[in-house]
N, C-alpha and C positions, 0 to 999 in steps of 0.2 A: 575716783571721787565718788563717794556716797551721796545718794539722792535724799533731801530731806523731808519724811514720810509726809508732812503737813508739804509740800510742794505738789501730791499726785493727787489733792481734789478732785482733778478733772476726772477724776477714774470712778468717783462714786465712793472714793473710800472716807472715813473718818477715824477722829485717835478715838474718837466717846471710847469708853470701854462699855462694852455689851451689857446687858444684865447677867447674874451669874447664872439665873436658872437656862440660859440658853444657853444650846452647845456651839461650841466653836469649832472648824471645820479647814483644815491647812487645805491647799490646791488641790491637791491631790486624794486628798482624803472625798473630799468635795465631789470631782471627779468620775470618783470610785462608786459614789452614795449615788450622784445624778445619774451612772450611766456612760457617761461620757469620757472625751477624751481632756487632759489637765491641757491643752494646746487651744481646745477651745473654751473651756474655763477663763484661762487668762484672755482669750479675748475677746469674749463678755466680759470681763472687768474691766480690760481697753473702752471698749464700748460703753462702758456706764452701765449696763446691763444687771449688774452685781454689785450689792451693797459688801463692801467689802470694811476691816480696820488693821490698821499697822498696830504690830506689839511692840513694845520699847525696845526689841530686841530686831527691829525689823521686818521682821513677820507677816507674810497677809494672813489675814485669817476672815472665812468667811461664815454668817451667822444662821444657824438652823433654818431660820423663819427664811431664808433665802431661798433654802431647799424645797422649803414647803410651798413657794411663792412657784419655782420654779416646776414642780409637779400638779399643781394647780392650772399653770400656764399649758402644760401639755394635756393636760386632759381636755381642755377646749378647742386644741388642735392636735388631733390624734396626725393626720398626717404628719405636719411636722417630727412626732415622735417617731414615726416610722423610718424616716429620712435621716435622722440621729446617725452618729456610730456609736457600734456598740465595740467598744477596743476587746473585749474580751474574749471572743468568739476565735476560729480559725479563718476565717473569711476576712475577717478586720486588720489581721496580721498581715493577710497579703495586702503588696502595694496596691491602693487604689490608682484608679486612670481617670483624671480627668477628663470633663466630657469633650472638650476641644479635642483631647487624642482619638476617643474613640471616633470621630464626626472624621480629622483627617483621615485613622486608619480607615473608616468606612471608604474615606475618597481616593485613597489608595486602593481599596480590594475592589471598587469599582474599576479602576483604568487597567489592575491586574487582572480583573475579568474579560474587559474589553480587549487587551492583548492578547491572553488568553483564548478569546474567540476569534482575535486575527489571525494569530497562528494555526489554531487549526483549521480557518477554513483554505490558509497557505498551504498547510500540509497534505489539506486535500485535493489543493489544485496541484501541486508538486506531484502526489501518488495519481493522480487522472493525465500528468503526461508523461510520467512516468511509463502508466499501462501503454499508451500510445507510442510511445517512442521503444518499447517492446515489442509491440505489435505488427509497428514498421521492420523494427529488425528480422522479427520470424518473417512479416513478410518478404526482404529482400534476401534471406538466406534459403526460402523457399525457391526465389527466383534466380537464385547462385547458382543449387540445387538442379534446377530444370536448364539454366545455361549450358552447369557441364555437364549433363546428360546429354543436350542437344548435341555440344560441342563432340563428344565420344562419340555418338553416331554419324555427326559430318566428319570427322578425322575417318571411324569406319568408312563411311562413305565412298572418302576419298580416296582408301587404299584400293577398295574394290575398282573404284575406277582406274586407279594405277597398276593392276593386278589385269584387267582387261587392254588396259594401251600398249604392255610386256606384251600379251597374249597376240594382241594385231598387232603389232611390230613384228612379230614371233613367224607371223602367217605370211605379214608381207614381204619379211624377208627370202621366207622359205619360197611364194609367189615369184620373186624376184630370180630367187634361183634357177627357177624351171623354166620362168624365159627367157632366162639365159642359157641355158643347157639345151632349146626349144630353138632358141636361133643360131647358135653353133651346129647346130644338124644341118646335113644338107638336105635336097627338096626332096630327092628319094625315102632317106630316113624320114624326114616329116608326113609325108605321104606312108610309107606301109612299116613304120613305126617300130 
């Protein structure tokens, strides 16, 4: 269903036909001349912002003196014109971020930050008992170390002493022997021998 052009007053538009000496200016065209993007053209003429007129043919079409109203308006507020887009550049083409994303992502790369310092100060406490539970190990491999050293010298130890108990067993037997061979003598033989 077609809208009927005398229905969108609200918009600022009218049918008057312009004077001829003024140029008339489609959306885009508009746009192109202001600067800006035809997205926010159209709404400026939502807004009332823009005197706009329907051609028989449906048409918006918007009138010079609009142009001229509307570069007047920016030269009294240069900020504003700064803050404009300019669609034509390389920069304009990439997708803008509204500022709501950048404020969350900031609230993200903050908590990524803070993580980021938790972690490492975990991975410093992880590598500090790390060194210590190294530290422990050399020390109880060092005390292995000096066990079975110990331990090889008390087995030595012990042979030595098993190597002397052979040795008097060895004497006391031989001992044994003689007084036995000492009391089978008689008192003669014991005497001049």
């Amino acid at each position: 269903m077609k809208k009927d052009p005398r229905a969108m007053s609200s918009h600022a538009e009218s049918n008057a036909v312009p004077a001829s000496s003024e140029r008339q200016y489609t959306i885009t065209q508009f746009a192109e001349a202001a600067g800006t993007s035809t997205r926010r053209v159209r709404r400026m003429i939502q807004q009332g912002r823009l005197r706009t007129w329907i051609t028989p043919s449906g048409e918006t079409r918007i009138p010079e003196g609009e142009l001229k109203r509307l570069e007047r308006r920016r030269e009294r507020q240069p900020v504003r014109l700064a803050l404009a887009p300019i669609e034509a550049t390389e920069i304009a083409k990439t997708r803008l971020v509204p500022l709501k994303r950048h404020e969350a992502a900031m609230v993200r790369l903050g908590l990524l930050e803070s993580e980021l310092t938790n972690l490492r100060d975990q991975h410093q406490d992880l590598a500090e008992r790390e060194a210590n539970l190294r530290c422990r190990v050399d020390t109880a491999e060092e005390e292995a170390v000096e066990a079975t050293v110990r331990a090889v010298e008390a087995e030595a130890a012990i042979e030595e002493l098993r190597a002397q108990v052979v040795e008097s067993t060895l004497k006391a037997m031989e001992a044994q022997a003689e007084l036995k061979r000492y009391r089978n003598q008689s008192w003669w033989q014991r005497i001049f021998g």
